[in-house]
N, C-alpha and C positions, 0 to 999 in steps of 0.2 A: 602375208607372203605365203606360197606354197612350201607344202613339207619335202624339204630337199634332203636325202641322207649327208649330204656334203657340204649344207649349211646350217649354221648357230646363229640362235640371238641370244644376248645374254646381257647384262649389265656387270662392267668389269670393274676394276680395283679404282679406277678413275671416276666413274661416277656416270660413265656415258653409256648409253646402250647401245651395242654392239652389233655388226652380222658379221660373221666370219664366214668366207668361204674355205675350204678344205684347210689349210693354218695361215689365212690373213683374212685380219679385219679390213675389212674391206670399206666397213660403214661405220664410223661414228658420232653417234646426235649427244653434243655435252647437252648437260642437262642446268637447268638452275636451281634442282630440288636435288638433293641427294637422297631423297627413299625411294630407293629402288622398285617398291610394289607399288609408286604413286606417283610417279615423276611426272614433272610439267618440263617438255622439252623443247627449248628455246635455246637461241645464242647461233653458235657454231655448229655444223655440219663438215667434217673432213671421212673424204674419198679418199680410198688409197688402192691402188692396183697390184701393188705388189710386185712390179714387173712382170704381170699376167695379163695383158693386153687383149684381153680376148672376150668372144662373144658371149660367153657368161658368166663373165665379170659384168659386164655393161648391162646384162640381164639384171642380176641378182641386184645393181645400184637401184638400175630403174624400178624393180618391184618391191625394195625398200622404200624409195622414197614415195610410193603408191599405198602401198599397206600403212602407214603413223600417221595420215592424216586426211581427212576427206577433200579430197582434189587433189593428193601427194602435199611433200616437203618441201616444194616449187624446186625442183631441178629435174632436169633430163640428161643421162651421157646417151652421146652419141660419136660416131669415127666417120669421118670427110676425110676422105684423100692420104687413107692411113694415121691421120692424129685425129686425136683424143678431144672433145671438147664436151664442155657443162655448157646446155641452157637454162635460164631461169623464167617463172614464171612469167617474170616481169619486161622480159625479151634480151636481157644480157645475156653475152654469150665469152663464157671463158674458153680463150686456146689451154688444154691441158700438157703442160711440159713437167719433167720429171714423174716422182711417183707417186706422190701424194697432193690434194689441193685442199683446202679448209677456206670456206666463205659461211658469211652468216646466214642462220636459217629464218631471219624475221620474215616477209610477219609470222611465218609457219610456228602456232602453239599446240600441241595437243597433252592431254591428256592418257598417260601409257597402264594402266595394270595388267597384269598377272594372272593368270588364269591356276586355281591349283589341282594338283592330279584329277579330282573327281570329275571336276570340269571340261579336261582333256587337255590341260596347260596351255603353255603359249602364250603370248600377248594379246589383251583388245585394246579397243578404242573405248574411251569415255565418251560421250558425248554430251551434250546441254538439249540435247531433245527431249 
């Protein structure tokens, strides 16, 4: 992801790792591993807008789920006709009603570390290459 001053990634109290935009998480990937510096993140993916409806929100979902894994987390949002909708890679397409939606993130596995200060922090990708 790009360095936003008005968004976070983090891994919370939950075990999932986070983007927050300005104070809502917006993005959370649960994880199946809970160390944080090494997590294989599988399962569940829940979007949440916060009642911010807006064009970057749908930004910062989409280059979350671009940046954790090579091809993305298989989801897209996008706005038709004023609502909110998820597609997947797989070509499902959720109408988004209310403020929140959680579907599963399979097949999408990756691999998250931690990069530390010297390195210039932040998240990478592991990969099997």
């Amino acid at each position: 992801m790009n360095n936003y001053i008005n968004t976070s990634i983090y891994t919370g109290s939950d075990d999932a790792l986070t983007v927050k935009l300005h104070n809502t998480e917006i993005v959370k990937i649960y994880s199946i591993n809970t160390n944080p510096l090494n997590q294989v993140h599988s399962g569940k993916i829940k979007l949440n807008h916060g009642g911010w409806k807006t064009v970057t929100t749908k930004k910062r979902m989409n280059e979350a789920s671009d940046a954790f894994m090579p091809g993305g987390l298989g989801f897209r949002v996008y706005q038709k006709d004023f609502e909110w909708y998820i597609e997947r890679d797989n070509g499902d397409i959720y109408h988004w009603e209310g403020q929140s939606i959680t579907f599963n993130a399979d097949p999408a596995t990756v691999k998250l570390k931690q990069r530390n200060a010297a390195e210039g922090g932040g998240w990478y990708m592991e990969t099997d290459d």
